[in-house]
LUMRO-758837 format. One record per residue (C-alpha): residue in one letter; x, y, z. Coordinates in steps of 0.02 Angstrom, whole numbers, plus 50000, padded with zeros to 5 digits. Example, Ala and Ser with C-alpha at 12.3 -4.5 7.8 and 13.67 -1.06 7.14 Angstrom:
// LUMRO-758837
A506154977550390;S506844994750357;
// end
This chain:
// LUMRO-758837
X573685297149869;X573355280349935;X573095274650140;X574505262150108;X575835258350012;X575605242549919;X576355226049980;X577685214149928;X576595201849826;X576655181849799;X576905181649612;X577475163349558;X576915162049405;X577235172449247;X576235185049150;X575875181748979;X574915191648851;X573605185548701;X574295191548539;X572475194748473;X572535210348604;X572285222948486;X570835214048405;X569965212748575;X570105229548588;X569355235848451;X568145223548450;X567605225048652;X567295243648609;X566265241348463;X565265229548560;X564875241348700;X564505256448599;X563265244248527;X562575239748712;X562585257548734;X563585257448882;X564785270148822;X564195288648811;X562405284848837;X561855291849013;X560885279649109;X559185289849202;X560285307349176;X562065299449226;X563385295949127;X564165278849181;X565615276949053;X566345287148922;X567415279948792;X568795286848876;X568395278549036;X568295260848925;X569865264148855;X570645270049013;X570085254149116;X570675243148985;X569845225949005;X570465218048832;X572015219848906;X571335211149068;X570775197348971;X572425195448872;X573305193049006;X572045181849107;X571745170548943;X573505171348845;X573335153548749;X571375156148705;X570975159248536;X570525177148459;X568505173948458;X568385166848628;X569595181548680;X568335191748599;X566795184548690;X567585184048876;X568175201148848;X566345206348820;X566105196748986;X566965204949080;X566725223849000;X564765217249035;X565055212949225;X566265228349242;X564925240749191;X563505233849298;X564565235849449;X564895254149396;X562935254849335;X562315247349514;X563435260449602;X562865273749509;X560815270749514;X560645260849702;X562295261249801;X562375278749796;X560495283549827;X560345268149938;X558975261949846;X558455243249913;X556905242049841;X557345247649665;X558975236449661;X557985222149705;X556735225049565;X558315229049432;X559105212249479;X557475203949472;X557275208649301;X558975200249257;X558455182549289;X557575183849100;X559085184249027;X559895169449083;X558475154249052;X559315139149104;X558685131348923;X557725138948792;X557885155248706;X557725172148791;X556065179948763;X555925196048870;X556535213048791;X558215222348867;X557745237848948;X559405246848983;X561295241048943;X561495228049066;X559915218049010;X560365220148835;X562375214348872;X561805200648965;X560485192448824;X561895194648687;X563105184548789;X562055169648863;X561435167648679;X563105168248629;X563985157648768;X562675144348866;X562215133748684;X564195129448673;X564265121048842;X563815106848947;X562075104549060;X563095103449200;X564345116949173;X562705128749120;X562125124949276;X563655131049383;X563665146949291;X562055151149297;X562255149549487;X563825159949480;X562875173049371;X561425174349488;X562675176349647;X563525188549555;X562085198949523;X560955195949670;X562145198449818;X562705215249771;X561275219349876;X562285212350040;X563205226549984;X562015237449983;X561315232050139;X562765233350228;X562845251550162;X561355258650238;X561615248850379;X563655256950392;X564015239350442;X565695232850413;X565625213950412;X566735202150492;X568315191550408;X567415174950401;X565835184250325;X566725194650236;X567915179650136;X566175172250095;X565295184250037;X566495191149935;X566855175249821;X565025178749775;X564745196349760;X566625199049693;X566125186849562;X567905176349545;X567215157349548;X566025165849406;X567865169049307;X568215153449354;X566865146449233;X567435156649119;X569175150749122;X568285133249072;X567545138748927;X569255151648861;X570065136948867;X568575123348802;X569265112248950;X567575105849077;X567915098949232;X567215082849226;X565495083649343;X565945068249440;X567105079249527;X566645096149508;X565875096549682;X567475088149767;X568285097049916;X569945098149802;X569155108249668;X568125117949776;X569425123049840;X570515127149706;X568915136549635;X568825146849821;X570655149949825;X570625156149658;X569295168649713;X569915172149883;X571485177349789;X570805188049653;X569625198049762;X570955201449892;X572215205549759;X571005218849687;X570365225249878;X572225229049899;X572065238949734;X570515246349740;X570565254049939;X570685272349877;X569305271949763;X567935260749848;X568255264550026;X569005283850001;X567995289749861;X566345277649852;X565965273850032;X566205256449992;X566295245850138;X566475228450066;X568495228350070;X569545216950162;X571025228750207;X569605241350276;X568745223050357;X570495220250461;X570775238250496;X569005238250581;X569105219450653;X570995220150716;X571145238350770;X572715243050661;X573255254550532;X572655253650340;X574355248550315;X574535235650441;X572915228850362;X573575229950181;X575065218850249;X573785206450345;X572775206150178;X574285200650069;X574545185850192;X573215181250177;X573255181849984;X574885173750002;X574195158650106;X572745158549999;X573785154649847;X575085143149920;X573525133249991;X573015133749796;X574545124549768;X574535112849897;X573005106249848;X573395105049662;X575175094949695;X574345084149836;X572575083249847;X572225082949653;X573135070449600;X572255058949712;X570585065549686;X570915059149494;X571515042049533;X570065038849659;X568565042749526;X569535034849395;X569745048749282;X570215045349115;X571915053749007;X570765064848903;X569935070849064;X571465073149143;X571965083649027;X570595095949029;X570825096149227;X572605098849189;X571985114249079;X570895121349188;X572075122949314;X573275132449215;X572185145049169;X571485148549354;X573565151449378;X573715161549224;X572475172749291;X573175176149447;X574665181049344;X573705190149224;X572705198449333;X573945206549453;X574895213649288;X573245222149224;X572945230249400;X574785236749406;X574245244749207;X572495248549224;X571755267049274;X570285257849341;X570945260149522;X572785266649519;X573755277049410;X574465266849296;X576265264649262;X576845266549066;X578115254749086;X577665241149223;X578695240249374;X578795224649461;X578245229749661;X579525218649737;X580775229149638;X582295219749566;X582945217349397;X581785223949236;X581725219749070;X581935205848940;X582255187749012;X581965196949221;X580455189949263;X581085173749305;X582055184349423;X580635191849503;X579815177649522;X581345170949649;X581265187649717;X579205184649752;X579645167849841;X581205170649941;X580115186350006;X578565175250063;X579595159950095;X579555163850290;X577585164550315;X577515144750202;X579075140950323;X577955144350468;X576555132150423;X577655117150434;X578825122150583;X577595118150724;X578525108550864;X577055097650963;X576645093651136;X577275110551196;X576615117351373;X574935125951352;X574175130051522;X573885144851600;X572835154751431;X571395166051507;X570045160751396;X569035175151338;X567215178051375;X565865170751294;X564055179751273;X562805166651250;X561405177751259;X559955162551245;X559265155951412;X559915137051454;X558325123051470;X558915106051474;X557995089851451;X557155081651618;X557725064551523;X559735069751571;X560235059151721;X559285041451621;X559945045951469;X561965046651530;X561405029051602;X560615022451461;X562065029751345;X563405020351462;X562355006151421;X562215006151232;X563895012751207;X564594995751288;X563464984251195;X563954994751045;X565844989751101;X566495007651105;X567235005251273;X568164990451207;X569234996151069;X570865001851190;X570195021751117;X568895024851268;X568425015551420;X566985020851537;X567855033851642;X568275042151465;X566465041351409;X565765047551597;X567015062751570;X566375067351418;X564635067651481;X563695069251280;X561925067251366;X562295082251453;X562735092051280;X561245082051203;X560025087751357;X560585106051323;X560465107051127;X558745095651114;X557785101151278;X556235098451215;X556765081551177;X555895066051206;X556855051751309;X556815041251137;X557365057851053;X558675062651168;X559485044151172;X559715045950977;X560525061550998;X561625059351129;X562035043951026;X562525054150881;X563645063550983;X564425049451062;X564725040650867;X565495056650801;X566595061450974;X567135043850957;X567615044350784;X568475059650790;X569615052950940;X569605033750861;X570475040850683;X572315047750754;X572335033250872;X571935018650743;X572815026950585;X574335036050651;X574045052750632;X574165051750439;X575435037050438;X574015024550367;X572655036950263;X572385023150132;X571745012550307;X570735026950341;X569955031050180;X569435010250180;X568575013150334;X567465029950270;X567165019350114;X566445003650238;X565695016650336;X564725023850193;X563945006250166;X563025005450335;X561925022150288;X561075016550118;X559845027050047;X558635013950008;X558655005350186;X559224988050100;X560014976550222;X561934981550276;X563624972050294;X564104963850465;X564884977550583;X566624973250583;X567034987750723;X566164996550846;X566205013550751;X565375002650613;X564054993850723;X563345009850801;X563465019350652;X562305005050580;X561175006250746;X560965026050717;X560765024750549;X559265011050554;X558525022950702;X558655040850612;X558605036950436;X556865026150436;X555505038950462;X556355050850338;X556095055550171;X557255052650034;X557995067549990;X557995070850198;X559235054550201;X560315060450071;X560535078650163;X560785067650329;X562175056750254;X563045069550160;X563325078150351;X563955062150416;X565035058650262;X565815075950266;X566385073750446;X567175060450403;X568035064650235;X568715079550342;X569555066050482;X570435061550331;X570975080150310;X571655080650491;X572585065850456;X573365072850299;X574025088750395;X574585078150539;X575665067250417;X576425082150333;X576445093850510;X575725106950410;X574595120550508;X573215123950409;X572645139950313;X571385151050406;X570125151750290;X570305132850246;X570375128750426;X568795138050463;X567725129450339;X568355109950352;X568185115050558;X566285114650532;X566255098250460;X567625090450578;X566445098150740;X564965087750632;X564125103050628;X562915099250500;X562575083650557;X561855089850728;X561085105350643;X560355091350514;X559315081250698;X558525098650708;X557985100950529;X556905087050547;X555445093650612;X555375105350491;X555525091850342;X554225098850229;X553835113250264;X555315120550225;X555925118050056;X557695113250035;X558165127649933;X557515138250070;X559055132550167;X560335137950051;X559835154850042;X560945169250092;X560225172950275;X559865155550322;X561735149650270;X562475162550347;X561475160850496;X561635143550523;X563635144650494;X563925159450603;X563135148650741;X564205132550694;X565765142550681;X565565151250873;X565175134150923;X566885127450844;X567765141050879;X567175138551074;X567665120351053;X569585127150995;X569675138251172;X569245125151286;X570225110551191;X571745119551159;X572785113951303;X572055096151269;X572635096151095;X574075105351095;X574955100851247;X574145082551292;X573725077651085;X575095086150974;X573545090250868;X573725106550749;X572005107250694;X571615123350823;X570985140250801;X572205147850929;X573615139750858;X573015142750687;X573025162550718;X574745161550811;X575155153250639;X574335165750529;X574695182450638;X576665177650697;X575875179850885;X575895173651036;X574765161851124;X573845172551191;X573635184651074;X573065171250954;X571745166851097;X571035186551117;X570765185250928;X569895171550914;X568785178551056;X568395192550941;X567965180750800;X566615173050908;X565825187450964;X565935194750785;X564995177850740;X563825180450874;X563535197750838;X563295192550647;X562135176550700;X561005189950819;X560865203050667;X560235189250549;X558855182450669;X558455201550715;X558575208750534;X558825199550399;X557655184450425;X556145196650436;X556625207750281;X556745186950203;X555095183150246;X554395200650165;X555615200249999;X555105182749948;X553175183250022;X553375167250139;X551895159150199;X551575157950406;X552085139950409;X553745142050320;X554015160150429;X553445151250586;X554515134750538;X556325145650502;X555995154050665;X555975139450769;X557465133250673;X558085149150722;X557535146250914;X558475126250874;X560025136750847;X560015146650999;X559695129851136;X561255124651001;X562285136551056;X561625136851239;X561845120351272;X563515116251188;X564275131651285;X563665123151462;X563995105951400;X566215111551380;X565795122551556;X565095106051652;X565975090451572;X567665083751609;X568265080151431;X569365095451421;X569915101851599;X571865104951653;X571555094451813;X570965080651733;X572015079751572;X573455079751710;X572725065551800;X572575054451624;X574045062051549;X575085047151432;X576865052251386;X576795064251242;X577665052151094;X578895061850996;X579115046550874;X577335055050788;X578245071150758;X578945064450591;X579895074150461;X578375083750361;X578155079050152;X577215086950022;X577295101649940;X578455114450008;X579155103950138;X580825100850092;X580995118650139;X580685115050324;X581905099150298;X583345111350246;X582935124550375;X583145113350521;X584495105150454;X585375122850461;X584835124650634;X585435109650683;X587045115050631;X587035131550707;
// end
């Protein structure tokens, strides 16, 4: 018996099945008898039988995941995934359950021989998982792309090397958070590693130019998100009931929102269901876009096109193969749709209607948000900043000096601030907390980086209409992008005041660095503002965003990264890059940017939602997501921050050390990461005193420069699952 009954899932698209099944099948199992993964105990335990391969089924997986790819590459992926099945059930059985660290980081140590990113594999399989692995690189890397080698070799190692988070986590009996847990999981879960895959079933790249893009990013993330919560719904009994598991996210929101497993089943399948309308949304409006902007050419196109379909038909596919696999539930001889409904020949059209009326309330919901409503009166929720407060002895000369600069620059004469605006906001005062070891040429760059990026991010719904001019708006980021160059060369003449300090900053910060420490630098900056364009996007189409999308464009549109990026550089060096973008820095550095957004959220959100119209909030986001009140929404997102906290403490505490012993750093790079580390905490300090002491965002004063709310920017929304909204309110009106 199950926790939880299953939910009503979001099923647009229909299942179709390979007709070279029964090839697959037969050949899948030859193939691992060969690997010895079936029969063969593994150190006096029996991972699979051939009746557990048959029961599990994963030809069928695959003929339902890939139904247009031909028989050999149905073949080959099938082997993929009968390959990454069994060392998930091979890990289990040799580390998770002993709680072996040591020994699983030594086994998936071993695996990096098998995957050379060129050049043949020369070390010599010791057990079924090396052996499985050598076969299929040799059999799968040759046929593709440089760049596309490179993304799946990155996919691979994730796969492989964070099951130890897992593990971790395990001995620890530490249940992560839902923003830790969504990222992990597209890692350890392995789903943007099937989305390679999906590339080369159906021989159809993406073209590198804009393989990094937010858009397919994110239709690579919501692909994952999807699949792994799909199969955490599915697999609850066995992982968490019968294998201790804790990496699920129904048991995640059970622990996190205090409810029932079936309450958290239900939360998980909105989630899924947001997950893949936000799939859609970015395929009908961001995509196209993407396309025309880098010029892409028909042939291109069409492999895009292709790709897409099959991250769709696997959805499809994949939720039919859990409903018919034993793998985690008893599987039903003749498949029942869950939603119920007509069966048979020519229903599943049918169902499909059925999946969408059912789910049609929760899309509804995203575009229904009616602005300038009252928002006063919200308790905000505590916040433990547990680092001591030092600020800079430069403060009270640097507010002077940045009243100073910020009127030569002509911010205060654009009609979007004037000087009691900028004296409200009080940036040296943020900069004095975060850099307090600053000197007073240090802290007048920083507080001058604040000031550019506040600016901007006010400057952008003012100038371009809250999404009613984004081609304006996209002109300026590209004009923008030409006063940071790279190579120092002379710039353009400032045409605005954005564009003139942004030129003055640029000359100041950019000069003593390195190259690849002004490429970092400028990515940050042109990240933030790529993600104004975002806001202005959901503005135009009033659509509230989806949490987990809203989480991760909220650190770029706080310009996390680019303040995190000033404190980097005194580490430039000794640190290498790659250092940054392992597991336990990332996650600490985001944990800290996300408390510090989601801090922003509670103090701005009568500002923005009462004062601004604005949509892009936490609070209001969770209302959104959860169907709660205000301040409901609120209490959760207090719990997010001090999950964030809690995760940002237990990295600096825990994981950083075990880092420094695993990978054998030196005392500069240990002693360099710590004081990073230390950055991080005056970060946090200081931007927490910096919302406590300025004026920018308090209920007096937002009173006392109140301008009439102007209804004229609530238009009708567009895009993608609007005209939905456009019919419901007509029927209201009418009511």
């Amino acid at each position: 018996m199950t926790s939880f009954e299953l939910p009503e899932f979001y099923t647009p698209y229909p299942a179709r099945c390979n007709p070279h099944l029964d090839r697959a099948r037969a050949h899948s199992k030859a193939w691992a008898r060969s690997m010895e993964m079936i029969d063969v105990p593994q150190h006096g335990t029996m991972i699979w039988t051939e009746k557990d391969l048959d029961a599990h089924d994963y030809a069928l997986l695959c003929a339902y995941t890939h139904p247009d790819t031909t028989a050999e590459l149905l073949d080959l992926v099938t082997d993929w995934y009968v390959w990454v099945f069994y060392f998930d059930d091979h890990f289990l059985e040799l580390f998770k359950r002993s709680r072996d660290l040591d020994g699983a980081r030594a086994y998936l140590d071993a695996l990096r021989a098998f995957m050379p990113a060129d050049g043949p594999i020369t070390a010599t399989p010791t057990n079924p998982v090396e052996a499985g692995l050598a076969d299929l690189w040799s059999r799968t890397v040759p046929d593709r792309s440089d760049d596309w080698r490179a993304r799946f070799a990155e996919s691979t190692r994730n796969l492989l090397d964070e099951s130890l988070w897992e593990l971790a986590n395990i001995n620890a009996m530490r249940v992560s958070n839902p923003i830790e847990y969504v990222e992990m999981r597209r890692k350890v879960g392995g789903a943007p590693w099937s989305a390679n895959l999906i590339e080369h079933a159906c021989d159809a790249e993406v073209p590198a130019v804009i393989a990094a893009s937010r858009p397919m990013e994110v239709l690579r993330d919501t692909f994952a998100d999807a699949v792994h919560l799909r199969n955490d719904l599915f697999s609850y009994q066995r992982e968490v009931n019968d294998e201790g598991e804790l990496s699920n996210g129904v048991l995640v929101l059970e622990r996190f929102l205090g409810i029932t497993p079936q309450q958290a089943a239900d939360r998980v399948n909105d989630l899924l269901t947001s997950r893949l309308q936000q799939f859609e949304h970015t395929a009908f409006t961001e995509l196209p876009a993407l396309l025309d902007e880098h010029g892409i050419d028909p042939a291109a196109r069409m492999q895009v096109g292709l790709y897409v379909k099959g991250l769709q038909d696997w959805q499809s596919g994949g939720h039919e193969w859990h409903l018919q696999s034993s793998r985690y539930t008893k599987p039903r001889s003749s498949p029942v749709p869950v939603l119920g409904g007509p069966t048979g020949i020519g229903t599943q059209g049918a169902r499909i209607a059925l999946s969408l009326a059912a789910t049609a309330p929760q899309r509804l919901r995203s575009f229904s948000h009616v602005p300038f409503q009252p928002a006063g009166g919200l308790e905000h929720p505590a916040m433990d900043v547990p680092f001591p407060l030092t600020l800079s002895p430069h403060l009270d000369a640097a507010r002077e000096r940045n009243l100073l600069w910020s009127a030569e620059m002509g911010i205060l004469g654009e009609g979007v601030w004037d000087e009691g605006k900028l004296r409200a906001a009080d940036l040296a005062l943020c900069a004095a907390g975060i850099h307090p070891d600053a000197t007073a040429e240090q802290l007048d760059l920083t507080t001058g980086w604040l000031t550019w990026g506040t600016y901007g991010d006010d400057y952008y719904p003012v100038v371009f209409g809250r999404g009613a001019n984004i081609p304006a708006a996209k002109a300026c980021n590209a004009r923008l992008a030409t006063f940071m160059p790279l190579d120092l060369a002379e710039m353009p003449v400032p045409a605005s005041a954005l564009e003139r300090s942004l030129a003055d900053l640029w000359a100041r910060t950019a000069g003593p660095m390195e190259p690849s420490g002004r490429r970092t630098f400028r990515r940050a900056i042109t990240d933030m503002t790529d993600s104004w364009i975002w806001e202005l996007g959901n503005q135009a189409q009033n659509r509230i965003p989806d949490p987990v999308d809203y989480i991760e464009m909220r650190r770029k549109t706080f310009g996390s990264d680019l303040t995190m990026s000033l404190s980097r550089l005194a580490h430039h060096g000794i640190v290498p890059d790659e250092v940054y973008k392992l597991r336990p820095v990332a996650a600490m550095e985001n944990s800290a940017a996300d408390y510090a957004c989601l801090l922003n959220d509670v103090f701005s959100y009568q500002k923005e939602i009462q004062f601004e119209g604005e949509i892009h909030n936490c609070v209001l986001v969770v209302q959104n997501f959860l169907d709660c009140d205000a301040a409901t929404g609120m209490r959760v997102v207090g719990d997010l921050m001090d999950a964030r906290m809690s995760e940002f403490r237990h990295i600096v505490e825990v994981e950083l050390p075990e880092l420094f012993d695993a990978l054998h750093f030196d005392a500069a790079t240990r002693a360099a990461l710590q004081a990073h580390a230390r950055n991080l905490e005056n970060w946090l300090a200081g931007i927490l005193n910096w919302h406590q002491g300025c004026h920018r965002y308090a209920e007096a004063d937002l009173i006392a420069g109140a301008r009439p709310a102007r209804p004229e920017l609530f238009r009708t929304p567009a895009g993608f699952g609007a005209s939905a909204v456009r019919i419901l309110r007509t029927l209201q009106a009418a009511r």
